[in-house]
Backbone as XML, in Angstrom:
<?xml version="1.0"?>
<chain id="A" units="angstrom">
  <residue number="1" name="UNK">
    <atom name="N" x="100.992" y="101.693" z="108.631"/>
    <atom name="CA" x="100.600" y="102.237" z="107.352"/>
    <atom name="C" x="99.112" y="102.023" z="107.116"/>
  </residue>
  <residue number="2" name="UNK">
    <atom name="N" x="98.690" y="101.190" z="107.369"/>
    <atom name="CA" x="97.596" y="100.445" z="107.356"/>
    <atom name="C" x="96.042" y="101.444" z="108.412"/>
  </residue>
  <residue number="3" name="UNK">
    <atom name="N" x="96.854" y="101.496" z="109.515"/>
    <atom name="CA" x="96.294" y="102.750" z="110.195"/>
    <atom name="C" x="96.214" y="104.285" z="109.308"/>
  </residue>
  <residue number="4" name="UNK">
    <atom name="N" x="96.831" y="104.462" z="108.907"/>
    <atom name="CA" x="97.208" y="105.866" z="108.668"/>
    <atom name="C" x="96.550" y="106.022" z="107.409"/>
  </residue>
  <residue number="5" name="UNK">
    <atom name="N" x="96.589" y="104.823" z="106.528"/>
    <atom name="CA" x="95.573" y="104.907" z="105.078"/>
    <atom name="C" x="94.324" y="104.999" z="105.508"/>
  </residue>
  <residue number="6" name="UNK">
    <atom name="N" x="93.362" y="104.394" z="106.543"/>
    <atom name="CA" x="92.228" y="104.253" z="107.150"/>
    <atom name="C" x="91.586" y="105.636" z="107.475"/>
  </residue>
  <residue number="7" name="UNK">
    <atom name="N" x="92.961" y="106.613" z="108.547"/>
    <atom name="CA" x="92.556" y="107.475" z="108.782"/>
    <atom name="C" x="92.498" y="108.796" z="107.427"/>
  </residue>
  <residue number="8" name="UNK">
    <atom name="N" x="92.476" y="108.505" z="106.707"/>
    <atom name="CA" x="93.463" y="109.429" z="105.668"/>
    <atom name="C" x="91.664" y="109.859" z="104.431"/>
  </residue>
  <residue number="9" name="UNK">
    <atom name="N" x="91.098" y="108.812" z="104.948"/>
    <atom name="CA" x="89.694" y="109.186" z="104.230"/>
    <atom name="C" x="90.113" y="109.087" z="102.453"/>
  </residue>
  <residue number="10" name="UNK">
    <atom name="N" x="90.984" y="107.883" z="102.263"/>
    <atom name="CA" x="90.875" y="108.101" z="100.351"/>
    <atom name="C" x="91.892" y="108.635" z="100.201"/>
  </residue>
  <residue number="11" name="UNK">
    <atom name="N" x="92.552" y="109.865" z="101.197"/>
    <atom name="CA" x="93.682" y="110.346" z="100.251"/>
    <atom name="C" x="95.012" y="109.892" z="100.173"/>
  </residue>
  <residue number="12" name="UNK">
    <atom name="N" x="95.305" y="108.843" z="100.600"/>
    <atom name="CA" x="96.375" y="108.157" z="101.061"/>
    <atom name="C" x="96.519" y="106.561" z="100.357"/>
  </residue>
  <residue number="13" name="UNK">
    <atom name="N" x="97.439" y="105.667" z="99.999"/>
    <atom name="CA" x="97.450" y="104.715" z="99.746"/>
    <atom name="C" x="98.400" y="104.145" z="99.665"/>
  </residue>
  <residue number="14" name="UNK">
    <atom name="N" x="99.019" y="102.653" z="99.641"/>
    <atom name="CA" x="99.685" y="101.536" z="99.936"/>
    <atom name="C" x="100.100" y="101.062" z="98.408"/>
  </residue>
  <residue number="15" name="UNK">
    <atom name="N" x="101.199" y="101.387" z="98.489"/>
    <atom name="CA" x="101.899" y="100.591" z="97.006"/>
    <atom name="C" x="103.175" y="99.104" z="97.526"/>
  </residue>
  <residue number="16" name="UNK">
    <atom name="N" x="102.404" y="98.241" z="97.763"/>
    <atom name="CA" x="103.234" y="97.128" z="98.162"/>
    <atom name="C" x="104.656" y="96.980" z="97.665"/>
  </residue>
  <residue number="17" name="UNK">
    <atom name="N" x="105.594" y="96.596" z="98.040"/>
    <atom name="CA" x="106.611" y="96.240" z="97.449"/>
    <atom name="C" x="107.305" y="94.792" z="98.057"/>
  </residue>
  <residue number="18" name="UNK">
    <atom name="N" x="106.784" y="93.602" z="97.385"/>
    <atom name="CA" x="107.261" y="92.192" z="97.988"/>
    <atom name="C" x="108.319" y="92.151" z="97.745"/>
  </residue>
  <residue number="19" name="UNK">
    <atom name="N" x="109.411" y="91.993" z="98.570"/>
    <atom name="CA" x="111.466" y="91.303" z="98.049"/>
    <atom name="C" x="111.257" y="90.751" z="98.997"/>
  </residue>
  <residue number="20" name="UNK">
    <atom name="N" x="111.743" y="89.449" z="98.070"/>
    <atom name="CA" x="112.371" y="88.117" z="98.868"/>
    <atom name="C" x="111.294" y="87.600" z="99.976"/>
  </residue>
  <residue number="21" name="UNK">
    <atom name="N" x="110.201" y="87.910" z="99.130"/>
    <atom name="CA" x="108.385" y="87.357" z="100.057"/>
    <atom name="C" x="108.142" y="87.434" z="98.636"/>
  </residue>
  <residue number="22" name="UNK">
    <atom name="N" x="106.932" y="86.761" z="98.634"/>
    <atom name="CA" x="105.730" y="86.645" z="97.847"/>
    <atom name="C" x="104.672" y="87.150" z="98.801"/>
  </residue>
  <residue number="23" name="UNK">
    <atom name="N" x="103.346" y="87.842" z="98.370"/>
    <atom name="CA" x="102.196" y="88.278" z="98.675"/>
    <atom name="C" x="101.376" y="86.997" z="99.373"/>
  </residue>
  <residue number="24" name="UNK">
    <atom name="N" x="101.928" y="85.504" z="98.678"/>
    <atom name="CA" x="101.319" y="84.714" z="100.049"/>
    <atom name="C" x="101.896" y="84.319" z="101.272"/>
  </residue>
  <residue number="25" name="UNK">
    <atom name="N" x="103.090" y="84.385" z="100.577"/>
    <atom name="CA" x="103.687" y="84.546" z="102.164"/>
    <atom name="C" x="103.485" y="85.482" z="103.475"/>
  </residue>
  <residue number="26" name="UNK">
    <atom name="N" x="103.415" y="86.886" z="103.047"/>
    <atom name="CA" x="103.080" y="87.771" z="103.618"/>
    <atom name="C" x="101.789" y="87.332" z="104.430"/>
  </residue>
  <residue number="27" name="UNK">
    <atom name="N" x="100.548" y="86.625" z="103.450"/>
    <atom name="CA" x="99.143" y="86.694" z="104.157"/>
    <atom name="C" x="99.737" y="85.558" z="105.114"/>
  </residue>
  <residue number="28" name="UNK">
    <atom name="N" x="100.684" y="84.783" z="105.736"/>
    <atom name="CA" x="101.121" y="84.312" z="106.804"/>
    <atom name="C" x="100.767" y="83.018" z="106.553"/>
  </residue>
  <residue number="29" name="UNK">
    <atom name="N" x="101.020" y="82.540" z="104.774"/>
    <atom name="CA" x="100.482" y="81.078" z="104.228"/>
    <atom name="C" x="101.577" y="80.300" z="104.667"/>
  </residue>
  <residue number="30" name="UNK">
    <atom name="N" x="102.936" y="81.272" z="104.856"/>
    <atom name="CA" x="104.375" y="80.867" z="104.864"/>
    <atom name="C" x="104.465" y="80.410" z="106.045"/>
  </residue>
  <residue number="31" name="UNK">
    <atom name="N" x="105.326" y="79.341" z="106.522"/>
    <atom name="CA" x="105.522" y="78.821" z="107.958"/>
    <atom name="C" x="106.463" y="79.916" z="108.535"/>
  </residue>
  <residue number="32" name="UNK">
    <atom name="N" x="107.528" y="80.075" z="107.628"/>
    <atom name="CA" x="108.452" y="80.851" z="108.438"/>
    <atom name="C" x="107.716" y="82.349" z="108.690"/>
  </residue>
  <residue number="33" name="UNK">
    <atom name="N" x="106.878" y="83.227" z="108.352"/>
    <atom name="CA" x="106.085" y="84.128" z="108.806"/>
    <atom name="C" x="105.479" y="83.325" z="110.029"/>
  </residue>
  <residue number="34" name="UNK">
    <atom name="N" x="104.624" y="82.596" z="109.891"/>
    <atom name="CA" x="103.970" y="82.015" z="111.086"/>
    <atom name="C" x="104.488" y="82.017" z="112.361"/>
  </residue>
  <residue number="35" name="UNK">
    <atom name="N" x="106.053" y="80.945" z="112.197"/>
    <atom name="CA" x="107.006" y="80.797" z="113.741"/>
    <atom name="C" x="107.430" y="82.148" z="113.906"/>
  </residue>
  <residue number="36" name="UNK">
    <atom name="N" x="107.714" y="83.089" z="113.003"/>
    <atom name="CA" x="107.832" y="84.404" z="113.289"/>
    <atom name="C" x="106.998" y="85.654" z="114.355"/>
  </residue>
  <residue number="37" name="UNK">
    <atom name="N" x="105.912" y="85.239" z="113.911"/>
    <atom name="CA" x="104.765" y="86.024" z="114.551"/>
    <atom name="C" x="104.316" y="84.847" z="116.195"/>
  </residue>
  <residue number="38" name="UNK">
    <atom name="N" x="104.455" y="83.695" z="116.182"/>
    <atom name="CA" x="104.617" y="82.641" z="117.115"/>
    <atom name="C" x="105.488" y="83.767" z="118.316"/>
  </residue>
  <residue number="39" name="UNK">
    <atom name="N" x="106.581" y="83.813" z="117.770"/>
    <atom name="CA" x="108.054" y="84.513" z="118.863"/>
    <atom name="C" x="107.302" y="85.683" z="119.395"/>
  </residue>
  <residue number="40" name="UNK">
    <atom name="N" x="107.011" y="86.483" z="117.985"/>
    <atom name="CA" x="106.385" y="87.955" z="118.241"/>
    <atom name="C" x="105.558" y="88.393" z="119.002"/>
  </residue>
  <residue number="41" name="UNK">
    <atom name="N" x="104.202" y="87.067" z="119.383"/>
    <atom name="CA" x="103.360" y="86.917" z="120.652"/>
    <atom name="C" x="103.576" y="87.404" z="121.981"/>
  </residue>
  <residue number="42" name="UNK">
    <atom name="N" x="105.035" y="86.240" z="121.675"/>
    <atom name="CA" x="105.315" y="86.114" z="123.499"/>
    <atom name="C" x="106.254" y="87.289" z="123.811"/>
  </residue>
  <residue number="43" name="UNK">
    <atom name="N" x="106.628" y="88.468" z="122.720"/>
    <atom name="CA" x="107.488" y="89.210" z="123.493"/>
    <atom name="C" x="106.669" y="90.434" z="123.237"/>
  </residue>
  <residue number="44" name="UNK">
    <atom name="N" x="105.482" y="90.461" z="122.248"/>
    <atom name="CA" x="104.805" y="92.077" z="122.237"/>
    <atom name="C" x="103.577" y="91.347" z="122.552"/>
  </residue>
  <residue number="45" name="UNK">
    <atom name="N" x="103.149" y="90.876" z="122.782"/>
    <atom name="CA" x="101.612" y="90.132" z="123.193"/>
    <atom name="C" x="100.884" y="89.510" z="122.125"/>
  </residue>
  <residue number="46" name="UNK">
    <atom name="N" x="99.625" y="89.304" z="122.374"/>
    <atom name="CA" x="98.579" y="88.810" z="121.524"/>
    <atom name="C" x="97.820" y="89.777" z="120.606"/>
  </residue>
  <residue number="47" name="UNK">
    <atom name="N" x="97.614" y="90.996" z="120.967"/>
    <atom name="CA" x="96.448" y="91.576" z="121.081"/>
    <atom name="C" x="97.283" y="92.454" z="119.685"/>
  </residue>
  <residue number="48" name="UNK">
    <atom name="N" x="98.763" y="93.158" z="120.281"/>
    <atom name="CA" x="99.366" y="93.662" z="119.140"/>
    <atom name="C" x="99.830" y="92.779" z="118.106"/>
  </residue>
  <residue number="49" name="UNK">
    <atom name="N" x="99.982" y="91.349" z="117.811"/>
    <atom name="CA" x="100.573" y="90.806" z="116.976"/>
    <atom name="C" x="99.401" y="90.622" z="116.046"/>
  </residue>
  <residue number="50" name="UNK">
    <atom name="N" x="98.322" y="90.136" z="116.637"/>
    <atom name="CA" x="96.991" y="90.325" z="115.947"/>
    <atom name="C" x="97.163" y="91.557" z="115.161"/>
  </residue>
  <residue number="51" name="UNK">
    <atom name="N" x="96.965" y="93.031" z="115.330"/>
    <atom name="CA" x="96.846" y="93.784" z="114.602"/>
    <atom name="C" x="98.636" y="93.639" z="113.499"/>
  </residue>
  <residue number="52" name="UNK">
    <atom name="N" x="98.943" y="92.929" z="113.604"/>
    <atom name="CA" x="100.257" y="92.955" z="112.492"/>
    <atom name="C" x="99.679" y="92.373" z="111.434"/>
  </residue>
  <residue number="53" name="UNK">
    <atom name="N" x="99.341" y="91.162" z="111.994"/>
    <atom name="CA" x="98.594" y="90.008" z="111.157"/>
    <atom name="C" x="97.882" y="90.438" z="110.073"/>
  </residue>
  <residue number="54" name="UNK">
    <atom name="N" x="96.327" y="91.026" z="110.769"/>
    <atom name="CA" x="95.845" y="91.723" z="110.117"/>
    <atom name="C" x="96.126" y="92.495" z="108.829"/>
  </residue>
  <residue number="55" name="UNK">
    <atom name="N" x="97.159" y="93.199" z="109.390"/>
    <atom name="CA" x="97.518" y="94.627" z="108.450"/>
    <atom name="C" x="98.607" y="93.707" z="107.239"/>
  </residue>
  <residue number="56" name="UNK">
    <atom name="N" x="99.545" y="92.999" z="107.873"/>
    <atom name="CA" x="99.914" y="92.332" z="106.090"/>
    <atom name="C" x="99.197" y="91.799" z="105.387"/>
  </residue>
  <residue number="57" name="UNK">
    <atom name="N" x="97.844" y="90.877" z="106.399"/>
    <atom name="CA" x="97.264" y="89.905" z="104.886"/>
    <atom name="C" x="96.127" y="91.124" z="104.569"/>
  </residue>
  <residue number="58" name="UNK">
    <atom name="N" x="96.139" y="92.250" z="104.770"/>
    <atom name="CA" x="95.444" y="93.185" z="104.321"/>
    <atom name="C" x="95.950" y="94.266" z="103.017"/>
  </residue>
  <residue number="59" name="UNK">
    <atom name="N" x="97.969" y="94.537" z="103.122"/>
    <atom name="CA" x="98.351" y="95.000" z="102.495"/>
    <atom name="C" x="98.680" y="93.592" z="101.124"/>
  </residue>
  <residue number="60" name="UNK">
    <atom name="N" x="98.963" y="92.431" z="101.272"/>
    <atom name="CA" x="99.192" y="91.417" z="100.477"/>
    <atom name="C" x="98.133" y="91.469" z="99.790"/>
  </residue>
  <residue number="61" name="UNK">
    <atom name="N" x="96.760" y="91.752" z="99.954"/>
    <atom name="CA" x="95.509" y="91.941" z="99.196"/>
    <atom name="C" x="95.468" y="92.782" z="98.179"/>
  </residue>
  <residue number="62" name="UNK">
    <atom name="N" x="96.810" y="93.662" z="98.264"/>
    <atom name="CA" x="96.465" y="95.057" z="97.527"/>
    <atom name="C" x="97.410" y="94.825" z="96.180"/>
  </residue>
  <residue number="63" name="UNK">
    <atom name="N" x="97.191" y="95.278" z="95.358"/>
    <atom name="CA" x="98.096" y="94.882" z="93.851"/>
    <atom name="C" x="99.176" y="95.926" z="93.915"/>
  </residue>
  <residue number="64" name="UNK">
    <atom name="N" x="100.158" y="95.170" z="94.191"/>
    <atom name="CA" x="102.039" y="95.803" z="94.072"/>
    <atom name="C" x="102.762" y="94.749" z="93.088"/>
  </residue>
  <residue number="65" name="UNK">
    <atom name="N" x="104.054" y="95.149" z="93.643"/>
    <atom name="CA" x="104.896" y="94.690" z="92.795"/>
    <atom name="C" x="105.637" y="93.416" z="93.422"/>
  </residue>
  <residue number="66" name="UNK">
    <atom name="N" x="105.928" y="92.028" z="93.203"/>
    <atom name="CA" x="106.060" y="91.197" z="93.831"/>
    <atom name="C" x="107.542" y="90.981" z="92.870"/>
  </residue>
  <residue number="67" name="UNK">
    <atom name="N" x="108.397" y="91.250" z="93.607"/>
    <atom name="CA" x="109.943" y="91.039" z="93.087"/>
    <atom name="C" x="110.525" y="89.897" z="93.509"/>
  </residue>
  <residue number="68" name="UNK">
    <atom name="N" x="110.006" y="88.605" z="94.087"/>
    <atom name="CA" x="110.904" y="87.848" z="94.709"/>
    <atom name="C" x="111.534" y="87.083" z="93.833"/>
  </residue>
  <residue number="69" name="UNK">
    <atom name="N" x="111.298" y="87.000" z="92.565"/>
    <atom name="CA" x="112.121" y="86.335" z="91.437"/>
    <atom name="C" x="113.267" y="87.304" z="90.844"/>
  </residue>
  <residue number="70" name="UNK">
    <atom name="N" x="113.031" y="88.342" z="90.870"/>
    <atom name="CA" x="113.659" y="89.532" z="90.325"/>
    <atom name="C" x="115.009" y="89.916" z="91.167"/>
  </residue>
  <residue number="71" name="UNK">
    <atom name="N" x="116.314" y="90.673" z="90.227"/>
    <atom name="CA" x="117.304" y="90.199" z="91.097"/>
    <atom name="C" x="116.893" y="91.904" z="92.133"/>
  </residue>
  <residue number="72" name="UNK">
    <atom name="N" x="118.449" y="92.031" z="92.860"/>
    <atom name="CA" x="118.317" y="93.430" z="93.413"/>
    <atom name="C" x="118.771" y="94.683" z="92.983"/>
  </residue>
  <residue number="73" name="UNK">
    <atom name="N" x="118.772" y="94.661" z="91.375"/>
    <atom name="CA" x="119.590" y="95.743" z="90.559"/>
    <atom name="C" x="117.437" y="96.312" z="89.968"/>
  </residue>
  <residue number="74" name="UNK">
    <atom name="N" x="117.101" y="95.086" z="89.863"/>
    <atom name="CA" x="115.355" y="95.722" z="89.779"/>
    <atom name="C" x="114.618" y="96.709" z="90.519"/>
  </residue>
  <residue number="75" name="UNK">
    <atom name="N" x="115.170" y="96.334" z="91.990"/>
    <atom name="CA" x="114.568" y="96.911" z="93.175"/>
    <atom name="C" x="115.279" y="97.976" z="93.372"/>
  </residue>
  <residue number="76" name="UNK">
    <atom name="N" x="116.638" y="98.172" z="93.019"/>
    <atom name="CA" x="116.920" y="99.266" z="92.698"/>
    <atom name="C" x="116.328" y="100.229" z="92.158"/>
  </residue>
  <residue number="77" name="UNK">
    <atom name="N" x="116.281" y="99.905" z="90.908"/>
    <atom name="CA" x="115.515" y="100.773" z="89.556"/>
    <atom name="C" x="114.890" y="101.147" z="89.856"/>
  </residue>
  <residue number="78" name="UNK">
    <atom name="N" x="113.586" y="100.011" z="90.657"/>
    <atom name="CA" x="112.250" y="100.828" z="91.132"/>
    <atom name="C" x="112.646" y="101.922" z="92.134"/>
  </residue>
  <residue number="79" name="UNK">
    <atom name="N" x="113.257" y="101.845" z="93.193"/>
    <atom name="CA" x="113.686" y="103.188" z="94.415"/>
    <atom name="C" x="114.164" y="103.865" z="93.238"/>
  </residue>
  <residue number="80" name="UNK">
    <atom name="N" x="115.002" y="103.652" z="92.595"/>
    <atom name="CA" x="115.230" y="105.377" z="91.760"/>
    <atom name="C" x="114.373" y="105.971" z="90.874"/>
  </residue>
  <residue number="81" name="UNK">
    <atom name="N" x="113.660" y="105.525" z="91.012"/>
    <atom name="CA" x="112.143" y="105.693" z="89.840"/>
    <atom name="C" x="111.234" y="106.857" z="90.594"/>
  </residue>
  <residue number="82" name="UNK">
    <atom name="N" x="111.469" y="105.609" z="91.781"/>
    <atom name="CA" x="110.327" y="106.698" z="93.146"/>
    <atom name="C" x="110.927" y="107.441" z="93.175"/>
  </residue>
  <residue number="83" name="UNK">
    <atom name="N" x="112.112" y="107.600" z="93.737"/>
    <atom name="CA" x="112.686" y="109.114" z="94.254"/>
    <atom name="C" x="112.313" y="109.955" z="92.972"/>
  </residue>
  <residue number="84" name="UNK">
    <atom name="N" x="112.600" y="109.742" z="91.766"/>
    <atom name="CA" x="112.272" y="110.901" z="90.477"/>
    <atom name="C" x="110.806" y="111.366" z="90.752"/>
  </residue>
  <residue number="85" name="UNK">
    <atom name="N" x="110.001" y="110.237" z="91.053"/>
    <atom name="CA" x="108.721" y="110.757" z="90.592"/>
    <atom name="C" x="108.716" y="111.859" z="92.042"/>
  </residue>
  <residue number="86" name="UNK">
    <atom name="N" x="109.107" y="111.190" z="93.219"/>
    <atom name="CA" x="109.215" y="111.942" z="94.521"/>
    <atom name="C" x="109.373" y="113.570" z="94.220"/>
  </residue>
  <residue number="87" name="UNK">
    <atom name="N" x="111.080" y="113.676" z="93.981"/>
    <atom name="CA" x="111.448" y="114.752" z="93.851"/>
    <atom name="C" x="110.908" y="115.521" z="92.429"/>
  </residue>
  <residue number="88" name="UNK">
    <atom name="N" x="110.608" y="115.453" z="91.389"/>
    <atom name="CA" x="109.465" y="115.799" z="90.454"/>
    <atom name="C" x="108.333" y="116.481" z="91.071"/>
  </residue>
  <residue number="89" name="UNK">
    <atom name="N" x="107.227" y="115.370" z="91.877"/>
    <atom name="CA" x="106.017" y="116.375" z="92.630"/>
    <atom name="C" x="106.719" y="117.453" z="93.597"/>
  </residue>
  <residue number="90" name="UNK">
    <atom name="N" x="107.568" y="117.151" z="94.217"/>
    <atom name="CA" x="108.125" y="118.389" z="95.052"/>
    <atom name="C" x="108.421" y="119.431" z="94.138"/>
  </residue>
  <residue number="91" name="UNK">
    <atom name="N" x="109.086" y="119.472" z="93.599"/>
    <atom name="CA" x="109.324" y="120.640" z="92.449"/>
    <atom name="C" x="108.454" y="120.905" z="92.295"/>
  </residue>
  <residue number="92" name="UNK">
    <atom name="N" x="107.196" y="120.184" z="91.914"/>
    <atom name="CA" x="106.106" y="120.923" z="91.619"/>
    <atom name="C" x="105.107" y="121.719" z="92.431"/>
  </residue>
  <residue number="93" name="UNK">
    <atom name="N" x="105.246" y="120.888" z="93.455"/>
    <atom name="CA" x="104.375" y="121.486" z="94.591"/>
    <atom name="C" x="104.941" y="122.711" z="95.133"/>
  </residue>
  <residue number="94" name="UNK">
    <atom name="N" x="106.435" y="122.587" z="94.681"/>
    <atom name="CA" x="107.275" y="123.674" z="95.211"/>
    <atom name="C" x="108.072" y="123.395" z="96.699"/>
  </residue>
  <residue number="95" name="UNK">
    <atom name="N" x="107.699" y="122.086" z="96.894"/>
    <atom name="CA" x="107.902" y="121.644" z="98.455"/>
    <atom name="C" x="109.671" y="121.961" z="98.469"/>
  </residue>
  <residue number="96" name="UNK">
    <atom name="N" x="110.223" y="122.585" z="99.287"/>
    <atom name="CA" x="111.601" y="122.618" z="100.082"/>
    <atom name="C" x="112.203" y="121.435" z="100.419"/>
  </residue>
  <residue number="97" name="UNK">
    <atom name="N" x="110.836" y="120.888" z="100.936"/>
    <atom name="CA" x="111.681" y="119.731" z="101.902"/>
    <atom name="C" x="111.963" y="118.142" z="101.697"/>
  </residue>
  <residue number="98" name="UNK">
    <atom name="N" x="111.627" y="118.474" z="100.151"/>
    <atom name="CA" x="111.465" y="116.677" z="99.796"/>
    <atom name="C" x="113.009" y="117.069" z="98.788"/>
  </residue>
  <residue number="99" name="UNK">
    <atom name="N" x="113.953" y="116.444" z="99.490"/>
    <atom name="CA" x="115.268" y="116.363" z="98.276"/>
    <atom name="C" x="115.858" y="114.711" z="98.470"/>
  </residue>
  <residue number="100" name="UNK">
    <atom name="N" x="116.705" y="114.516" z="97.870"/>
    <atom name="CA" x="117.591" y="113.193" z="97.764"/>
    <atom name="C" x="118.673" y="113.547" z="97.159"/>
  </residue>
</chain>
């Protein structure tokens, strides 16, 4: 995602959504992220786990919505929120291909 906002020149952007993480956890403050990405080394390398790294404590930087206190009837709400606003711009745009 992180790639694809970069290439996207502005028109593109990252709406975080933390469950069951916090935003410092994510930046890899958390141990269990850490031994995670530890494993992740030795079976996709160095070079790609680095760019993982990167890209969460890059998206954790960005102001979302941090639900990890919140139950999962919230996180609900929010996905049905998106899909409205989703299927809404499609209608508008006229797009075919965005349904739910």
């Amino acid at each position: 995602m992180v790639d694809c906002v970069a290439r996207s020149k502005g028109n593109k952007d990252i709406l975080p959504v933390f469950f069951n993480a916090s935003p410092s956890d994510v930046k890899l403050k958390a141990g269990l992220y850490r031994n995670a990405m530890a494993k992740h080394r030795k079976k996709f390398g160095v070079e790609e786990v680095k760019r993982w790294e990167d890209a969460l404590v890059e998206v954790a930087e960005l102001k979302g919505w941090d639900l990890k206190t919140r139950g999962s009837s919230y996180l609900f709400h929010l996905a049905q929120s998106s899909l409205e606003i989703i299927h809404e711009a499609g209608r508008t745009l006229s797009l075919s291909c965005i349904s739910y």
